[in-house]
N, C-alpha and C positions, 0 to 999 in steps of 0.2 A: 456860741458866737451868734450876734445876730444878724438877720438877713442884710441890714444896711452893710455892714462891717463886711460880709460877703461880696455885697455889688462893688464895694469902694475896692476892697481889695482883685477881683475880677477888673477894675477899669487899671489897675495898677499891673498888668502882667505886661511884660517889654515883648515887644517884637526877638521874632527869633534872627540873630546876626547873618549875614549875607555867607560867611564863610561856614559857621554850621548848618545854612540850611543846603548848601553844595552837597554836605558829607550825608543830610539826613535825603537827598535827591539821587546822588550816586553812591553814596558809602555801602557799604557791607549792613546784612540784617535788616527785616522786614517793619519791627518794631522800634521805634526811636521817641527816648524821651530827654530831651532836653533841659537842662537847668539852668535857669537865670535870676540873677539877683536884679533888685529895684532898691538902691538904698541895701539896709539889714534886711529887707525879706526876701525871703529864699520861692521861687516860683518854677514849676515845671512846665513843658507843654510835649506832648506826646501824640507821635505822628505814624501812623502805617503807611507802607509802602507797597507795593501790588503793580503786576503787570496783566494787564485781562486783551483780550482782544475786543476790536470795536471795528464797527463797519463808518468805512470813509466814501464820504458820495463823490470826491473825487476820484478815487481808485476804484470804483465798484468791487471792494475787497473789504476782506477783515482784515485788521493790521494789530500787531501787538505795539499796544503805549504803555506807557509807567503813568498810572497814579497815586497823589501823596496826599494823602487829608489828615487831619488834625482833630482825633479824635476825644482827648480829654487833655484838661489843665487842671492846674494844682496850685494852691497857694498855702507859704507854711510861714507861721508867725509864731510869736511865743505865747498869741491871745488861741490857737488855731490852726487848724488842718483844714483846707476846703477841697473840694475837688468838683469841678464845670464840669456839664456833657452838652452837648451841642445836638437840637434839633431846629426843625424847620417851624414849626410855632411860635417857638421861643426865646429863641439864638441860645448862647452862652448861657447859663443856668445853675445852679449847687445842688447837686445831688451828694447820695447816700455815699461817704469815702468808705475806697478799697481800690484796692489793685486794679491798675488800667484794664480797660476792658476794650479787646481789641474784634470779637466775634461780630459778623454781620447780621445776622437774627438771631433771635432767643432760641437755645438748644443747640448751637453753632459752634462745635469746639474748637475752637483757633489754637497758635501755640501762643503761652502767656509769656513766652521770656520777651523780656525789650533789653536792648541797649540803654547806657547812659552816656548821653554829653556833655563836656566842660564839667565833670563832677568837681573842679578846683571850684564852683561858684559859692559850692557848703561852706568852705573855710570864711569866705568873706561875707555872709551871713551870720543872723542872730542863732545858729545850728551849729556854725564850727566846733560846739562843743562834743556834739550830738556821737561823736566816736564812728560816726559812718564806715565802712571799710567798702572797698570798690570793690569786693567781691560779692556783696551782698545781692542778694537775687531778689527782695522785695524792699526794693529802696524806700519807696511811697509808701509802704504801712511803717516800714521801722522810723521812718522821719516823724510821722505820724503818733507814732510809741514815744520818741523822744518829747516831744512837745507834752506828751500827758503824763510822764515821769522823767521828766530830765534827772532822774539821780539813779539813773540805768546808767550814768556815768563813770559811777562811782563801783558797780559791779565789774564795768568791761576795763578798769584801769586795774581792777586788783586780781584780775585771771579768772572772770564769771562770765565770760562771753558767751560761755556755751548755755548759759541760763535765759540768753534768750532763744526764745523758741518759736515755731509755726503752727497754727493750727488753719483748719478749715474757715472759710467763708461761709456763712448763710446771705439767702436761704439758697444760693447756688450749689445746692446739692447733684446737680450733674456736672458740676465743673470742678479744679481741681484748683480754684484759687486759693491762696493761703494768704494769712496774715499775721504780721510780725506780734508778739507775745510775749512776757516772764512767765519764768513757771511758778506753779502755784505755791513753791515751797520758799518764795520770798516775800517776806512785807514792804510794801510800795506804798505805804501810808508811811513809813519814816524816813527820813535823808540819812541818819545813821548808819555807818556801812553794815556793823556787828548787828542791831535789832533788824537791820532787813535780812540778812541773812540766816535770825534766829542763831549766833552764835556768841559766847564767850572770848574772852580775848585769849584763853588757855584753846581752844577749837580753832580759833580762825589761824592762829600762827601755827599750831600742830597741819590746819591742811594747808598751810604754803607751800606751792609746789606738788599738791596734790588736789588742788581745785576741779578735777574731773570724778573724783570720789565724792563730791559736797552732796549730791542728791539720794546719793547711796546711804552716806553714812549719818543724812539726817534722816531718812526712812527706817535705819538698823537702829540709831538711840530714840527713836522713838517705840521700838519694837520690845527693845532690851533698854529700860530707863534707869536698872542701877550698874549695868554695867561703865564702868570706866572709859574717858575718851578716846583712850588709845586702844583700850579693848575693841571699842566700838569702831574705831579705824583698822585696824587688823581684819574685823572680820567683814568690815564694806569693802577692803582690797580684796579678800581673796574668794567671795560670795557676789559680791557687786549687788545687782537685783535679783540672786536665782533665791528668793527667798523660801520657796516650797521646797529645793534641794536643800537648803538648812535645816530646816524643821526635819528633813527624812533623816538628816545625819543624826541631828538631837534627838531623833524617838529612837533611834537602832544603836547607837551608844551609851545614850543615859550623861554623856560629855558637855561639858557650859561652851555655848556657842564660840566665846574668843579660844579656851583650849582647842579645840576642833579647827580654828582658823593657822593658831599659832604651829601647830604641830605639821599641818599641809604647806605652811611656807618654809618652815627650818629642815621639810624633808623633800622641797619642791616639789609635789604633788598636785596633780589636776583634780579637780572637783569632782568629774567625769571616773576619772579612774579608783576616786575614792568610792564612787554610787558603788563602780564594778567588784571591787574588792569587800565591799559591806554586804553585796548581794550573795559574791561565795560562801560567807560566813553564815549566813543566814542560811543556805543551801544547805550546808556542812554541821546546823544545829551548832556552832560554836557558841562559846560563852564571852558577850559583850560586854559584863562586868572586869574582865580582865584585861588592864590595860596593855597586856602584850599581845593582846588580840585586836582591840579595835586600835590600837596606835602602835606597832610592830616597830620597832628600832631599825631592821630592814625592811622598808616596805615593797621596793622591787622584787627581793627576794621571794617575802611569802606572798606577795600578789601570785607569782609567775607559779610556786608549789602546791598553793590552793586550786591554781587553774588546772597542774596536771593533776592533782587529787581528784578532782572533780571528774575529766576526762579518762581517768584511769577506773573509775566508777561507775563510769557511765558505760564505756566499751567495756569492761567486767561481766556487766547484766546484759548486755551485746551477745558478750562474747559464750557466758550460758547458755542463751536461746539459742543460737550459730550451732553450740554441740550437739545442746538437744534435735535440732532439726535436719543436722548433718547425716543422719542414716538414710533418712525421706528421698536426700537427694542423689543415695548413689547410683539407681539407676538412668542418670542422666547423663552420668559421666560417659563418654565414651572414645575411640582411640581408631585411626586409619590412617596409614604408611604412615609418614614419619613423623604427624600430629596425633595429639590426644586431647581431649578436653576434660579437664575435674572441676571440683568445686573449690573453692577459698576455705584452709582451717582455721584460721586464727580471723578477724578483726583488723589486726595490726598488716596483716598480708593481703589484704584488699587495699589500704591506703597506701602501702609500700607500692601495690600494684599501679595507682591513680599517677605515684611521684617515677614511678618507671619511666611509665608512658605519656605525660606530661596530659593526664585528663581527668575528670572530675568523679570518678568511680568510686573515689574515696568517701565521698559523701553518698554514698548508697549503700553503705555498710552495713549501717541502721537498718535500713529495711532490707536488706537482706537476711539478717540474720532473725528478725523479727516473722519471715517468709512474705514479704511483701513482695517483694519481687525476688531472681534468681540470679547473680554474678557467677560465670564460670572464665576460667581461663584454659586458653589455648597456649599448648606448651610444644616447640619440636622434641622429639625423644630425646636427641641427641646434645640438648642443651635446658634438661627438664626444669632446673630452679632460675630461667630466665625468662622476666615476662617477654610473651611474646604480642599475644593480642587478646584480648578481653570482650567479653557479651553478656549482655544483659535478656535471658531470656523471661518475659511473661506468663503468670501464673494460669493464665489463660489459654486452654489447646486449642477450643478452637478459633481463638484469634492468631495465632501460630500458625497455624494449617490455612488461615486463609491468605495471612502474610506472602504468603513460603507460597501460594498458588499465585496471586498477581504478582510474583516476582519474577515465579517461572515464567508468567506470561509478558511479564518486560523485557526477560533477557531471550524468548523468541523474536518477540520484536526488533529488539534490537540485530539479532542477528541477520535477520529478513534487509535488515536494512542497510547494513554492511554489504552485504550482499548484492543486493540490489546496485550500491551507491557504485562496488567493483563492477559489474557489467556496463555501467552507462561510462565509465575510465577509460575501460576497454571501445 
């Protein structure tokens, strides 16, 4: 656009109405941008709000006032997007368009939300087409979008709304301004609805209604080009973008990406719980050639049998080391009045011990039975197969012995001090 075409259009912004500027002097929100029509062009003007204190020479005091300045305007045509900033050299001016800028110096982060006012003024503008929605957080870039691809209209009437996108401002790289965007898997060089979106009229109408999959399932036919479209939609529903966990499924089964898709939705299965169950196999040396292995008819089932296989393998080799070490530890056991303390035989009677006693001993099995460290249980005679209370002693004596000496000399203290506290009672 050129500069003329900028000044004309800058002398064409209306005065803001008496009754909006009430709302933008006491309304609600710090930020306010207004919209106003002149004829078919659509114009904003954008106002911050702020209470500072200021010293009054009549009151010899600091008093808090409201001030309202007007910090940028905007004008949107069908030739053009402008957007004025306001200095003291220059007045009114066209700068670089982007999102209002509300910060009082450079490096000043402010918050970027504003309000909008009389947003009915889009409809009676040359923009009513523009698809606007009042929930949009960056009105002034996407106005901006419309005017340089009005056939974004054509994406947000057939369920592609979500294809417009935000990205970053430059060079405000300390700032977190955004601006409104297509994403790059659309062409904006045609009005065509099917060539912008790079589909077939057999793709467009298979994703009606599933318009949230579009980004997916053209990243997956472009991954897998002889696959089929409905192959190619199966496996963008049930993979979406984790595309490194498909390739993991595809190298550990030797299975065509939509079989693998198909089989986890007819058996409702998480992608997540498939990783976990490929990983048992792999654990277990199973053979991934056999489809009753990497695709189980029951898959709850042999998930849940491989996990106790595993578990029952793992405390096995546990439970060897536990035997062998079990002689080591008899002399530790020991027995006075109606307590005794022994060691755990089994594995399985450490964790039983853990769900007795509602604590976490069970996960020290491992290393105990490895002699990492030492698990005993205290038992009363008179009720010897009930746990009673549990310890964990230290492989280390003389960290025991030094234990066992500040303790003694805690529960002197403490007694001193019982003590003490009875005579000052008295």
């Amino acid at each position: 656009m050129k500069r003329e075409r900028k000044e004309e259009l800058l002398r064409m912004i209306p005065k803001t109405p008496k009754r909006l500027m009430q709302i933008v002097n006491y309304g609600k929100g710090h930020h306010i941008c207004v919209l106003l029509t002149n004829g078919h062009e659509l114009f904003a003007r954008c106002y911050r709000r702020e209470r500072r204190y200021v010293w009054s020479d009549e009151s010899k005091e600091y008093r808090l006032k409201r001030f309202v300045t007007e910090v940028q305007r905007y004008a949107f045509t069908k030739d053009g997007a402008v957007r004025y900033s306001y200095s003291d050299g220059a007045g009114w001016h066209p700068v670089r368009f982007q999102e209002p800028v509300y910060q009082r110096s450079p490096g000043y982060l402010a918050d970027l939300c504003y309000d909008i006012l009389n947003f009915n003024a889009v409809a009676h503008s040359d923009l009513r087409y523009s698809m606007l929605d009042e929930n949009e957080k960056y009105v002034m870039s996407y106005l901006k979008l419309y005017i340089d691809h009005p056939n974004i209209e054509y994406l947000i009437k057939s369920g592609y709304r979500k294809l417009i996108t935000s990205k970053s401002e430059t060079p405000f790289y300390y700032s977190f301004r955004k601006k409104r965007c297509v994403d790059e898997t659309v062409d904006l060089s045609s009005n065509n609805l099917l060539k912008m979106l790079r589909l077939n009229r057999t793709e467009f109408f298979m994703l009606r209604g599933r318009e949230s999959l579009y980004k997916d399932y053209i990243a997956h036919r472009e991954k897998f080009p002889k696959m089929k479209p409905e192959e190619v939609l199966l496996v963008a529903k049930v993979y979406g973008s984790q595309f490194g966990l498909l390739d993991t499924h595809i190298a550990a089964t030797g299975l065509k990406p939509h079989r693998i898709a198909r089989y986890l939705i007819e058996h409702q299965i998480r992608t997540i719980d498939y990783s976990d169950y490929l990983d048992q196999c792999r654990t277990l040396k199973y053979n991934f050639a056999d489809t009753a292995i990497s695709m189980p008819h029951n898959f709850n089932a042999m998930h849940e049998r491989l996990s106790q296989v595993i578990i029952f393998k793992k405390n096995n080799a546990a439970q060897k080391m536990l035997e062998k070490n079990f002689p080591d530890r008899l002399p530790f056991e020991f027995e006075s009045g109606d307590l005794f303390l022994r060691q755990p035989k089994t594995i399985y009677e450490i964790i039983e011990e853990g769900k007795a006693l509602h604590h976490c001993v069970g996960g020290y099995a491992e290393r105990h039975a490895y002699y990492r460290t030492n698990i005993f249980f205290i038992r009363r005679k008179s009720a010897p197969d009930t746990p009673y209370y549990t310890i964990e002693v230290s492989n280390d004596p003389d960290e025991i012995k030094a234990f066992e000496q500040e303790y003694q000399q805690y529960l002197e203290e403490l007694k001193h001090e019982q003590q003490r506290n009875k005579r000052k009672s008295a």
